[in-house]
VEXDREN-2710 file (C-alpha; in Angstrom, 1 decimal):
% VEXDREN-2710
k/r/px/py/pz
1/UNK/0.0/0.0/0.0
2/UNK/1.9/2.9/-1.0
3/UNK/1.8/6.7/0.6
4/UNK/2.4/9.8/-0.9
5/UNK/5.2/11.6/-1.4
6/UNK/6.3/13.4/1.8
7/UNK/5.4/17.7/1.0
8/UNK/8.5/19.0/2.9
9/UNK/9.0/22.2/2.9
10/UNK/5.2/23.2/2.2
11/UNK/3.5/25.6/3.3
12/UNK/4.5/27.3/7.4
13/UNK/1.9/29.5/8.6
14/UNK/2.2/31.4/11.9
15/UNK/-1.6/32.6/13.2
16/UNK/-1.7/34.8/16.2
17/UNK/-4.6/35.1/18.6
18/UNK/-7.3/36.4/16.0
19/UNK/-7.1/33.5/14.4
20/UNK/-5.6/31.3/17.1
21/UNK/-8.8/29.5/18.1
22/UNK/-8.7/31.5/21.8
23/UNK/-11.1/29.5/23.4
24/UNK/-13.4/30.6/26.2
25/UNK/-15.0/28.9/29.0
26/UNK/-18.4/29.5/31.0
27/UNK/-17.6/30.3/34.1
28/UNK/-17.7/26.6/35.2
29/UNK/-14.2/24.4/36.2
30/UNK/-12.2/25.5/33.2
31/UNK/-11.8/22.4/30.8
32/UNK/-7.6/21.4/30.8
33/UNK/-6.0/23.8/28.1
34/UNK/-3.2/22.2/26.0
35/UNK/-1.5/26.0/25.7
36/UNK/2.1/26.2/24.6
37/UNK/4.9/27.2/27.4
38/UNK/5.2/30.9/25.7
39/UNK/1.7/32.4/25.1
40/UNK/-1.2/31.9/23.4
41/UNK/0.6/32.2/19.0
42/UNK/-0.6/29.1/17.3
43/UNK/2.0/27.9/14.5
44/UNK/1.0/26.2/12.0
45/UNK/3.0/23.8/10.0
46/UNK/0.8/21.5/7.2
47/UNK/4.6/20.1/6.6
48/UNK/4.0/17.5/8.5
49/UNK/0.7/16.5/8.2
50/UNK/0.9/13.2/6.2
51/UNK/-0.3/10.2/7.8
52/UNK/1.1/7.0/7.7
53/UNK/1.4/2.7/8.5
54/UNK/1.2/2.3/12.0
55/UNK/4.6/1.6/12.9
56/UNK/3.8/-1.9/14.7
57/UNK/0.3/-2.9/14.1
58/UNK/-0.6/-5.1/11.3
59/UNK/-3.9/-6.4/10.1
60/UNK/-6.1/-10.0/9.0
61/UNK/-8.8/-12.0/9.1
62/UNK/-6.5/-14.6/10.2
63/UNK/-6.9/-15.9/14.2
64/UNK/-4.0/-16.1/16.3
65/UNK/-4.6/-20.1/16.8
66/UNK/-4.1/-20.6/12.8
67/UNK/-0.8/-18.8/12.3
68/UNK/1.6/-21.6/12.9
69/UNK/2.8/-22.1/16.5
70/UNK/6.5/-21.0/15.8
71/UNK/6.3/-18.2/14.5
72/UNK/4.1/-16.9/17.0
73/UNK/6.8/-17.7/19.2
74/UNK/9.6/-16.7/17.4
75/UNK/8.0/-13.2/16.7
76/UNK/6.1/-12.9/20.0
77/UNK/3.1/-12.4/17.7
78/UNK/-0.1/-11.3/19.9
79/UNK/-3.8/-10.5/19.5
80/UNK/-3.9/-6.5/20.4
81/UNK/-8.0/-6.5/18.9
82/UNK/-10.7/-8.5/17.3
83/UNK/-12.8/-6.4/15.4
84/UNK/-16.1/-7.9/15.2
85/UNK/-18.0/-6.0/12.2
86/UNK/-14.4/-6.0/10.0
87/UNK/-14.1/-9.4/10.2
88/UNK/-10.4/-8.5/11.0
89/UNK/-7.5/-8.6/13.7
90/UNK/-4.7/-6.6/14.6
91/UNK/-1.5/-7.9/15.7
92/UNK/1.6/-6.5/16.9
93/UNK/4.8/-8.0/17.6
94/UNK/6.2/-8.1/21.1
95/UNK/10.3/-7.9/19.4
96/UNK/9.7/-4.7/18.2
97/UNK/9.3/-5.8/14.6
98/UNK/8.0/-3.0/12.2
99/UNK/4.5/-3.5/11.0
100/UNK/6.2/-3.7/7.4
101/UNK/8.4/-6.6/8.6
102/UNK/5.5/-8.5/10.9
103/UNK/3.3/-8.4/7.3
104/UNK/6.0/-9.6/5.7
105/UNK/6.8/-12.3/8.0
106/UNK/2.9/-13.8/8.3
107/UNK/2.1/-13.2/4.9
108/UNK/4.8/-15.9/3.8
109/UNK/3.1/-18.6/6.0
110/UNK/-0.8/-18.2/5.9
111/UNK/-3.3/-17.7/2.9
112/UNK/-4.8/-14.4/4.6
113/UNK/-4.2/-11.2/3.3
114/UNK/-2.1/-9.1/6.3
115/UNK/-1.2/-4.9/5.6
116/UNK/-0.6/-2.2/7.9
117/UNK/-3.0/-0.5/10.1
118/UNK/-2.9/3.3/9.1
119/UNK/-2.5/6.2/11.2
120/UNK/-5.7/8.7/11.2
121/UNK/-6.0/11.5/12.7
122/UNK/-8.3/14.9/13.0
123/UNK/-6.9/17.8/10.8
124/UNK/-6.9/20.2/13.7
125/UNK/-4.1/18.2/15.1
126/UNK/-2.2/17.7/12.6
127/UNK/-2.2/21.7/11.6
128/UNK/-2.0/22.0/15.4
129/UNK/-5.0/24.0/15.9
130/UNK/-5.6/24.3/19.5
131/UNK/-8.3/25.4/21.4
132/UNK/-7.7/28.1/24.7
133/UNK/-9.7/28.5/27.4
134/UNK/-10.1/32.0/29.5
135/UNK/-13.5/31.6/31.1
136/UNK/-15.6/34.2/30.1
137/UNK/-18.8/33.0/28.2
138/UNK/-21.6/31.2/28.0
139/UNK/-24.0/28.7/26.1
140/UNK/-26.1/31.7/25.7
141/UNK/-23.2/33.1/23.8
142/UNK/-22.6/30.1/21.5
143/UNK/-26.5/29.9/20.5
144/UNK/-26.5/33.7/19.5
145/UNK/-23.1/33.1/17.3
146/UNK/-23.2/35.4/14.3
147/UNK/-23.4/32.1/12.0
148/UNK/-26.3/30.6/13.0
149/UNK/-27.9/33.6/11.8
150/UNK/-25.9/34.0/8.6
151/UNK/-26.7/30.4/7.7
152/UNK/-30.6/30.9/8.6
153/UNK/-30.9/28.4/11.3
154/UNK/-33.5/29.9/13.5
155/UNK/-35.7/30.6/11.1
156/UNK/-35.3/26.8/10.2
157/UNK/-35.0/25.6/13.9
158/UNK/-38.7/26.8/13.9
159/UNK/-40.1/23.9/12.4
160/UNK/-37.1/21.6/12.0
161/UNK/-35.1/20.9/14.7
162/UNK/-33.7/17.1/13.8
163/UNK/-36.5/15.6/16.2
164/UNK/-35.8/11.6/16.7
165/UNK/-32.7/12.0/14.3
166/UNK/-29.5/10.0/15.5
167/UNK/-26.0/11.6/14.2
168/UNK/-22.9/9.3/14.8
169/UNK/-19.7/11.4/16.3
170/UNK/-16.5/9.5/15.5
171/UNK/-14.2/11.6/17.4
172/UNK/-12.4/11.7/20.6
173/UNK/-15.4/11.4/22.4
174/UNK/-17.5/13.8/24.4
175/UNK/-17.9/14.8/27.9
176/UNK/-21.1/13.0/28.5
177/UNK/-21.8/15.3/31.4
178/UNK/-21.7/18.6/30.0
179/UNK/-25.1/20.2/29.9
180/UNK/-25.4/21.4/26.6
181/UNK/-25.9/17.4/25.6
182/UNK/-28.3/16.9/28.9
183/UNK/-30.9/14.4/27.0
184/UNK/-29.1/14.2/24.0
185/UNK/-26.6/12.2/24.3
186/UNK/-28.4/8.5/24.1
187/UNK/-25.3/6.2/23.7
188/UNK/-21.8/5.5/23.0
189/UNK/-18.4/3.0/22.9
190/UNK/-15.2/3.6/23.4
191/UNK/-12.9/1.6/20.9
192/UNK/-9.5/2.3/22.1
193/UNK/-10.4/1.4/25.9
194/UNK/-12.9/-1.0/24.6
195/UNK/-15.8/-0.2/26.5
196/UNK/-18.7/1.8/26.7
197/UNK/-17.7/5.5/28.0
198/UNK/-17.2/7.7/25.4
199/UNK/-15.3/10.3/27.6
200/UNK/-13.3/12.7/25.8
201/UNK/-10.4/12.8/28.4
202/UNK/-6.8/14.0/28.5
203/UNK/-3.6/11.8/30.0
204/UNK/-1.4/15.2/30.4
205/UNK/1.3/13.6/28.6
206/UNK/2.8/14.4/25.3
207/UNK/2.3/11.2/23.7
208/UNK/3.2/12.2/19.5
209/UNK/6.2/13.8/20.7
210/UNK/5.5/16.8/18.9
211/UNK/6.1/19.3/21.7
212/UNK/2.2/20.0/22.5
213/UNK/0.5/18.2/25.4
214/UNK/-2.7/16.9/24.7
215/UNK/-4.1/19.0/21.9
216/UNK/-6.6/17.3/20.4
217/UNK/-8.3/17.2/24.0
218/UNK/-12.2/18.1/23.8
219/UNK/-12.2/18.1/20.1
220/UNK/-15.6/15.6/19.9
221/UNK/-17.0/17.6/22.4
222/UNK/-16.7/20.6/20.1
223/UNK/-17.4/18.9/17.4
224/UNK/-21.4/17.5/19.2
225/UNK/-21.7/20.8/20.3
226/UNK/-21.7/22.3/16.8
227/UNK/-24.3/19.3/16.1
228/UNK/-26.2/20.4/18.8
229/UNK/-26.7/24.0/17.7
230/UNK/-27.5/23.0/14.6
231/UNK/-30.0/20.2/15.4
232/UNK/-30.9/20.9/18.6
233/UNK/-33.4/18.0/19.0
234/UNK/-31.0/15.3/17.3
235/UNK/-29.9/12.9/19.4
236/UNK/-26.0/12.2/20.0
237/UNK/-24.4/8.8/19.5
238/UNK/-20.6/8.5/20.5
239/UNK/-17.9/6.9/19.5
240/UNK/-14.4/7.4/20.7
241/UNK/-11.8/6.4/18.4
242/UNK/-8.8/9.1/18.5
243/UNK/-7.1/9.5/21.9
244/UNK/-6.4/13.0/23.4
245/UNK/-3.8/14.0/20.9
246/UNK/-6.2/13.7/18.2
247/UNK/-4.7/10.5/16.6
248/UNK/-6.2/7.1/15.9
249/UNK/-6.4/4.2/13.8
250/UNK/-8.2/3.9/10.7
251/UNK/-9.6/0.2/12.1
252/UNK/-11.4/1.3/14.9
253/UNK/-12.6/4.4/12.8
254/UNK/-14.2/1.4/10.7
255/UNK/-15.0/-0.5/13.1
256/UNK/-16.9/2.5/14.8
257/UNK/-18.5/3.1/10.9
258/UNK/-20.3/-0.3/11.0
259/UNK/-21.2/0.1/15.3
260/UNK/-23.2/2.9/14.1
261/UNK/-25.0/1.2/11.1
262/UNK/-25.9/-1.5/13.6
263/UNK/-27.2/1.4/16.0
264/UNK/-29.4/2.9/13.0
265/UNK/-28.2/6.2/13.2
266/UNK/-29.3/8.4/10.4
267/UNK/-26.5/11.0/10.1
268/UNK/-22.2/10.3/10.6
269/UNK/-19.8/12.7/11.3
270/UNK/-16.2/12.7/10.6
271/UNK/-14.3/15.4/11.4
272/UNK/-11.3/13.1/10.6
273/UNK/-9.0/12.0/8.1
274/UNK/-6.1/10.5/6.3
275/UNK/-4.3/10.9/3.0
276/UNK/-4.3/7.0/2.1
277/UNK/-7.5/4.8/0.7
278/UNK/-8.1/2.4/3.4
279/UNK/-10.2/-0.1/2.2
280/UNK/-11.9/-1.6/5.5
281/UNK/-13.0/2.0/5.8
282/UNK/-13.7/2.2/2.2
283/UNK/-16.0/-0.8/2.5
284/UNK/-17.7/0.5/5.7
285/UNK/-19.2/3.8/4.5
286/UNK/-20.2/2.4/1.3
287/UNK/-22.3/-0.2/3.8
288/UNK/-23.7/3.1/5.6
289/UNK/-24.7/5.1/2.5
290/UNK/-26.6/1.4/1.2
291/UNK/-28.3/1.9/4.2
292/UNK/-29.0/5.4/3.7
293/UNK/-27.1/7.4/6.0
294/UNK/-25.6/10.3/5.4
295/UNK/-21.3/10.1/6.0
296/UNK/-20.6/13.5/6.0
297/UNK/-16.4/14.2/6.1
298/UNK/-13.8/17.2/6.5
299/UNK/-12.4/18.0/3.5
300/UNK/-9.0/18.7/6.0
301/UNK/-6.9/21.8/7.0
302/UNK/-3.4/21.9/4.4
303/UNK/-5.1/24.9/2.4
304/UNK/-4.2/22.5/-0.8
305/UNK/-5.3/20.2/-3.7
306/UNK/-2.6/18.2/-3.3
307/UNK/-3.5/15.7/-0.9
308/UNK/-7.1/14.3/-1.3
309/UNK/-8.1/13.2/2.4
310/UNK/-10.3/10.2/3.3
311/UNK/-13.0/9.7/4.2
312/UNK/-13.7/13.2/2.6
313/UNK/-12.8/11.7/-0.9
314/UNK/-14.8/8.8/-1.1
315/UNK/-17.9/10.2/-3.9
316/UNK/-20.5/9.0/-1.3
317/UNK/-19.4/11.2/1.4
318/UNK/-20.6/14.7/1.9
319/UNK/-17.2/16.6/1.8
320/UNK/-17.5/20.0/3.6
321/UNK/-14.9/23.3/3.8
322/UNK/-14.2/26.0/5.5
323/UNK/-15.5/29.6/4.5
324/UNK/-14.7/32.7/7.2
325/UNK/-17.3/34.9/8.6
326/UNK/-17.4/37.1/4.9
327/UNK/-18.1/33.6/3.3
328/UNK/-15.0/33.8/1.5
329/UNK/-13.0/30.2/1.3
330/UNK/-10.4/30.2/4.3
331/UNK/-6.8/29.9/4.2
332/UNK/-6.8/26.6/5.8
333/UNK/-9.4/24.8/4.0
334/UNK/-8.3/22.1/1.6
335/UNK/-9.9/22.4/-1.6
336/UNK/-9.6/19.1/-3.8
337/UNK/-12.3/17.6/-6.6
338/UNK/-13.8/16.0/-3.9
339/UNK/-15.2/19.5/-2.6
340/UNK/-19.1/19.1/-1.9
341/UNK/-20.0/22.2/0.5
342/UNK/-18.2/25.0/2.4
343/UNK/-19.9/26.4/6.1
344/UNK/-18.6/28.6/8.4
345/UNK/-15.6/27.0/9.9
346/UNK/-13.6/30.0/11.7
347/UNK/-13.9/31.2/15.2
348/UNK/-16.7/29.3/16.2
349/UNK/-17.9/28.9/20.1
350/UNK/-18.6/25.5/21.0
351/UNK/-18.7/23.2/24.1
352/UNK/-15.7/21.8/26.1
353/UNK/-14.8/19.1/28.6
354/UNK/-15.7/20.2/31.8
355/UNK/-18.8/22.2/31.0
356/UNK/-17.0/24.7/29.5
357/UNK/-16.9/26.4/25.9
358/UNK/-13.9/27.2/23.5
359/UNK/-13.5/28.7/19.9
360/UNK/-11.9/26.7/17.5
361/UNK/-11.4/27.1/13.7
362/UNK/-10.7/24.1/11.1
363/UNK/-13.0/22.0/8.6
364/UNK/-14.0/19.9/11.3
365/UNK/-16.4/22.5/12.7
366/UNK/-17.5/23.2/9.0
367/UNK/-18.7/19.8/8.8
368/UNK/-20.1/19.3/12.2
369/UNK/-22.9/22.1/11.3
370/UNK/-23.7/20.2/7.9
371/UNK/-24.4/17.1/10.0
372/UNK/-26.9/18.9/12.1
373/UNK/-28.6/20.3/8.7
374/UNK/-28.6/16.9/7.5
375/UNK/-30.2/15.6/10.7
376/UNK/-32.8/18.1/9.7
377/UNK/-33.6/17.0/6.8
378/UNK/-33.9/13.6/8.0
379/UNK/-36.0/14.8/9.8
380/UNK/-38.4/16.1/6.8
381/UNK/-37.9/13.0/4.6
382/UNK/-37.7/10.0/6.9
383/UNK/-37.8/7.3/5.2
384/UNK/-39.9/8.6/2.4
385/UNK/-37.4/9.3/-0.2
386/UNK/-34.0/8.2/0.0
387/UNK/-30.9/9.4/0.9
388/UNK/-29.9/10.7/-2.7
389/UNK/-32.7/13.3/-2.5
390/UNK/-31.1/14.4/1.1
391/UNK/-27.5/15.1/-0.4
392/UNK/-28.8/16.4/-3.8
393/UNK/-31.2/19.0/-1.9
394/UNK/-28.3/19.6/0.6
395/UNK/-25.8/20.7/-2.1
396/UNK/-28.0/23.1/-4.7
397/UNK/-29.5/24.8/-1.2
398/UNK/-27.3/28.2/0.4
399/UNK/-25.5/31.0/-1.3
400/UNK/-22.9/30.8/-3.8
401/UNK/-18.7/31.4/-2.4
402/UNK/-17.0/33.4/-4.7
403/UNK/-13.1/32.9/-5.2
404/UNK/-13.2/29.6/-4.6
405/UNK/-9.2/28.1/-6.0
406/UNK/-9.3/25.6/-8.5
407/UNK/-12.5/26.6/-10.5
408/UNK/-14.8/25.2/-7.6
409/UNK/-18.1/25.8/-7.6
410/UNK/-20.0/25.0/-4.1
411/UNK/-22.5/26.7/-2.1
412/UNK/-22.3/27.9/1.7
413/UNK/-24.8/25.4/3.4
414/UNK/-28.5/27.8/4.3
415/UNK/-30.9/25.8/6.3
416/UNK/-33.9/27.8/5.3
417/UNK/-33.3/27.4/1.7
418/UNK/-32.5/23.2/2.4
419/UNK/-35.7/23.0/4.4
420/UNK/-37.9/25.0/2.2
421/UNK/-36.0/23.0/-1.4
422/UNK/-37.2/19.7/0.7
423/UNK/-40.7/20.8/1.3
424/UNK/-40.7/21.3/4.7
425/UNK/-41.3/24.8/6.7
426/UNK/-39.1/26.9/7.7
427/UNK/-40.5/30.4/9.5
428/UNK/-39.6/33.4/11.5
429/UNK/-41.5/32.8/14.5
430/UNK/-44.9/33.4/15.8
431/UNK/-47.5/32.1/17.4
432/UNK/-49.5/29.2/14.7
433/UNK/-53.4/30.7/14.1
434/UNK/-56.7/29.3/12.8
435/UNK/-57.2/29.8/8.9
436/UNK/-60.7/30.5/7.8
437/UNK/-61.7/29.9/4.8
438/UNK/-64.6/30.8/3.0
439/UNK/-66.1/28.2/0.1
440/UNK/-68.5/30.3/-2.5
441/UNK/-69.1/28.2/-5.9
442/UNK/-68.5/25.6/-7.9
443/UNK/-65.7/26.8/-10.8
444/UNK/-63.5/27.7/-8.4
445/UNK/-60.3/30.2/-7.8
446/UNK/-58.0/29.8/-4.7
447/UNK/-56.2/32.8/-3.4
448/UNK/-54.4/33.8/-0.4
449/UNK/-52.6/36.4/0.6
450/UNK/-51.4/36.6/4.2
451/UNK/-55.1/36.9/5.3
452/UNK/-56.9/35.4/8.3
453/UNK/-59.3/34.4/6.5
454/UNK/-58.6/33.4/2.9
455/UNK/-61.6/32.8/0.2
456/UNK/-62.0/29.6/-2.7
457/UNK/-64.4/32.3/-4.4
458/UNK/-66.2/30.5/-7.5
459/UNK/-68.5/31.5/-10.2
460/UNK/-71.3/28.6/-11.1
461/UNK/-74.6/27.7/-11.2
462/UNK/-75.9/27.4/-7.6
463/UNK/-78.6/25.0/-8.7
464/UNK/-76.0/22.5/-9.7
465/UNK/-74.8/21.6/-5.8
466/UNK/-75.7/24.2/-2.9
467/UNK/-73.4/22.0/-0.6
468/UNK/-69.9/19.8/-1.1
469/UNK/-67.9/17.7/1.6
470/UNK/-64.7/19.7/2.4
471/UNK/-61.8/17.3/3.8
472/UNK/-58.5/19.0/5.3
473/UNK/-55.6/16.8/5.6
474/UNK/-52.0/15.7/6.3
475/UNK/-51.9/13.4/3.5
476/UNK/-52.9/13.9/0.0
477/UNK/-54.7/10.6/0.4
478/UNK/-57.5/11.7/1.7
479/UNK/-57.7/8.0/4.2
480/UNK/-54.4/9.0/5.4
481/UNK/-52.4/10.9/8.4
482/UNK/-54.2/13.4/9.9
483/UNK/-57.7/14.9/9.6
484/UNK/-57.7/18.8/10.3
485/UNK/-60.8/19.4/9.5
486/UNK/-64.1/17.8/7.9
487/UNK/-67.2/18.6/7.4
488/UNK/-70.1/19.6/4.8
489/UNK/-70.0/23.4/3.8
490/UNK/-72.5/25.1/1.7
491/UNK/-72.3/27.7/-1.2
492/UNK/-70.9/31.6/0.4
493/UNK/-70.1/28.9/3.8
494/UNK/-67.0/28.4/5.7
495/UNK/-65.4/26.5/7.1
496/UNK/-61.9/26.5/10.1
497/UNK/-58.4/24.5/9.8
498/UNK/-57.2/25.1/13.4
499/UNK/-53.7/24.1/13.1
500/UNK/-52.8/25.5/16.6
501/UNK/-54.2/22.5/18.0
502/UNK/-52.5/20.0/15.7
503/UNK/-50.1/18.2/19.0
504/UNK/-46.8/17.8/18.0
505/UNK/-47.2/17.6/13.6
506/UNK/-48.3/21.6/13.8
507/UNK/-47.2/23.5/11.4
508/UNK/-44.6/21.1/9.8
509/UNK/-46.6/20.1/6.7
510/UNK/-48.2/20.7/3.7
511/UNK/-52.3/20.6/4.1
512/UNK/-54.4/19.3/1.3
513/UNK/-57.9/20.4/0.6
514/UNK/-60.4/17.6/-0.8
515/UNK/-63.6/19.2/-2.1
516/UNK/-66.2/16.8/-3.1
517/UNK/-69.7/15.9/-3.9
518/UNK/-72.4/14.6/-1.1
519/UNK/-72.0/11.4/-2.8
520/UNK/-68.5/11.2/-2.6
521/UNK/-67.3/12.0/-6.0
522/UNK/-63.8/13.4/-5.7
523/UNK/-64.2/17.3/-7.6
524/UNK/-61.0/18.7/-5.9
525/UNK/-58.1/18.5/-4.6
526/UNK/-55.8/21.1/-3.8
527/UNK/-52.6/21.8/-1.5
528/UNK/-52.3/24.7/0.9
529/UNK/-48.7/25.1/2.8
530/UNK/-48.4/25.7/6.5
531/UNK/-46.3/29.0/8.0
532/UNK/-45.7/29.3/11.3
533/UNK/-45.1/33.0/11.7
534/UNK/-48.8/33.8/9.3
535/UNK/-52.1/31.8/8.6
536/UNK/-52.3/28.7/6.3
537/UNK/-51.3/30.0/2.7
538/UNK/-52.1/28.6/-0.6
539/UNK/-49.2/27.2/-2.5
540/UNK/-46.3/24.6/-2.9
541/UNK/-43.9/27.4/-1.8
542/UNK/-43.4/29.4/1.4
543/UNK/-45.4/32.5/0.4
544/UNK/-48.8/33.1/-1.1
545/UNK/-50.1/32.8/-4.6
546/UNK/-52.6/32.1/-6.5
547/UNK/-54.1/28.9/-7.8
548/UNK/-57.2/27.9/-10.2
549/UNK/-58.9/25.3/-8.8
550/UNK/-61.6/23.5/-11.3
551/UNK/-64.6/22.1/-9.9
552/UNK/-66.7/19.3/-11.9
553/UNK/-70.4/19.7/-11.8
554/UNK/-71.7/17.2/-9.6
END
């Protein structure tokens, strides 16, 4: 399996506070804070960002029991993992061998294929973004951030808020006890500790050996917070595969892939990568997407096209950038073919271990607030239409980044526009009211225009019918979901659609109208939308307009 050439002497950037991720706590115990000996200046070096084989571990479907007895001995070959859902093992070599060596050396003696395990890691640590940590705000503070507003989710959240929708975090974890996940947070494992608490947690010690203690510490819990603000009703599922220095391996980032297909999550988040095809991975998300989940994947933080990351670069996978708070593309954000959708991805307020909230910058944020769209959109489609419609309405929905490198052209996620391009209904607010209408004929125009109570005025010969059977519901078959209103309504009659008292479906709908005859000839059927901020409105769109209805003579 062979690795990229090694980009030495690529690009050295040196970002200073502004841009330095300061991070900021709640006035709660302070979260640890990985800060370098001499001040809070953040360098970053995308030099030395290639991943690579795990020096020692190797992997196969082969058991320990079937590689012959000597050379187990002779190599001190042992079992480090089983990995259920790959159908793989991962052994290491207690004589130090290198994991190019140990493959070599069981490859000659059993029919199994055996290759390295591979190094993965989040793209924060490897660009050594680091949060800080001063203690001065709040969660209020992170749900007013200026980019929830800039991408339009409150006027979403309204109506869509990722209700019963499960999003996978495959990250360092989270702390389980923060409150900003109180009730969402439904379930986890831990794959390097192999058991099931999730906790992102730091070990104080510099285990990479690349002079920073600890720095991918609380990077999941960031990364679920982001979900959180952006779904707020979705609920969390947890998987710890990197440790505290951000780092990992790409099994267990498989092996968590398939743990979450059995758990029937609907959305996966990635914030995570390397620069080599992995084929257990590979195989993994292809098995999610089949299923209909949504992978979504940072594109990674080395402000190239040079070195495609995966899973970003796999075509099923949602690949998400970086764009800064003008929606230009950011310094940092990678920008290869692969390239589905840039969000806001600098400075962004999120949660940290110890109840506590940071900023942090890098296309891991980006991608955690597509998740939380894409949990919302779940939430629309369900299992109606599949998981093709998602993605498609995903990408062509939000504004347009100009100056995108390479001839790109992507869109800045907006959650109204994605909401309202899936048919659901997004609003401003506002209380949900009773639409009147008013039923006056037979040949019939429908028009509505922000009224209380909106008219199907009609011209016809009230001889033909003087009454007709008037059907509101959920569905547009008229047997099924719910019934808002029925009821027999004569010529110049009316007749109400209280969609206030609709429980928990209010509002989140389309509302068809079923005019027929007394003996149950259908004559009619037409679609109003729902608003939550303004009465029931006519049309297939938020917003009113105006449709002609034809009614047969009975």
């Amino acid at each position: 399996m062979s690795l990229p050439a090694s980009p030495r002497g690529a690009l050295r950037v040196v970002l200073f506070t502004a841009l330095a991720l300061v991070g900021l706590g709640c006035g709660q115990d302070d979260p640890a804070s990985p800060a370098p000996a001499d001040g809070p200046s953040l360098s970053i070096d995308f030099s030395n960002s290639l991943d690579a084989a795990h020096p020692s571990h190797v992997l196969s479907a082969v058991e320990l029991k079937d590689i012959p007895e000597a050379l187990v001995e002779e190599l001190g070959i042992r079992t480090v993992r089983d990995f259920d859902e790959l159908e793989l093992r991962r052994f290491v070599s207690d004589r130090g061998l290198s994991a190019s060596a140990l493959a070599s050396a069981l490859q000659t003696e059993i029919d199994e294929d055996v290759f390295p395990d591979l190094e993965v890691s989040v793209p924060e640590s490897r660009s050594m973004s680091i949060a800080f940590n001063d203690g001065s705000l709040s969660s209020a503070d992170a749900e007013g951030q200026e980019f929830l507003a800039r991408v339009q989710a409150p006027a979403a959240h309204q109506s869509r808020r990722g209700k019963k929708t499960r999003v996978a975090i495959i990250d360092t974890g989270i702390d389980t006890e923060h409150p900003a996940f109180d009730k969402k947070y439904k379930k986890g494992y831990d794959f390097l500790d192999d058991d099931k608490d999730p906790t992102d947690v730091a070990n104080g010690v510099d285990d990479d050996l690349d002079g920073w203690v600890d720095e991918g510490f609380g990077h999941g819990t960031h990364i679920a917070g982001l979900v959180a603000l952006s779904a707020p009703d979705a609920e969390l599922y947890v998987y710890r595969v990197l440790d505290a220095e951000g780092r990992g391996m790409a099994s267990d980032v498989a092996e968590a892939v398939l743990q979450a297909v059995k758990d029937k999550v609907d959305v996966i988040n990635m914030s995570l990568g390397m620069y080599t095809d992995f084929e257990p991975l590979r195989d993994a998300v292809a098995l999610a997407v089949d299923k209909d989940i949504l992978v979504v994947a940072s594109v990674g933080n080395d402000g190239t096209h040079a070195y495609p990351q995966y899973p970003a670069s796999y075509p099923e996978v949602i690949s998400v950038g970086s764009v800064n708070a003008a929606d230009e593309f950011s310094v940092f954000s990678s920008f290869d073919p692969s390239l589905d959708t840039v969000s806001p991805g600098e400075e962004l307020l999120s949660c940290m271990p110890g109840g506590g909230y940071a900023v942090w910058s890098g296309t891991s944020q980006s991608t955690a607030i597509v998740s939380g769209l894409s949990a919302m959109l779940h939430e629309i489609y369900k299992k109606e239409l599949a998981r093709g419609r998602m993605r498609d309405v995903l990408l062509a929905s939000g504004s347009d980044v100009m100056g995108l490198p390479g001839g790109l052209q992507v869109k800045r996620v907006d959650f109204r526009d994605a909401v309202l391009a899936s048919g659901g209904t997004p609003c401003d607010g506002g209380d949900p009211q009773v639409l009147t209408m008013r039923f006056t004929g037979l040949d019939c125009t429908a028009s509505a225009h922000g009224q209380k109570e909106d008219k199907v005025e009609c011209a016809g010969d009230p001889a033909l019918a003087s009454v007709v059977h008037i059907k509101a519901t959920e569905k547009e078959d008229p047997d099924e979901g719910k019934v808002w209103f029925e009821g027999e309504v004569e010529l110049d009659g009316t007749f109400d659609i209280d969609a206030a008292n609709a429980g928990d479906d209010k509002l989140k709908s389309d509302t068809w109208i079923h005019i027929s005859g007394l003996d149950g000839s259908p004559l009619q059927t037409v679609r109003i939308h729902t608003s939550c901020s303004q009465p029931l409105q006519w049309g297939d769109r938020y917003g009113s307009l105006q449709l002609d209805a034809y009614i047969a003579k009975p």
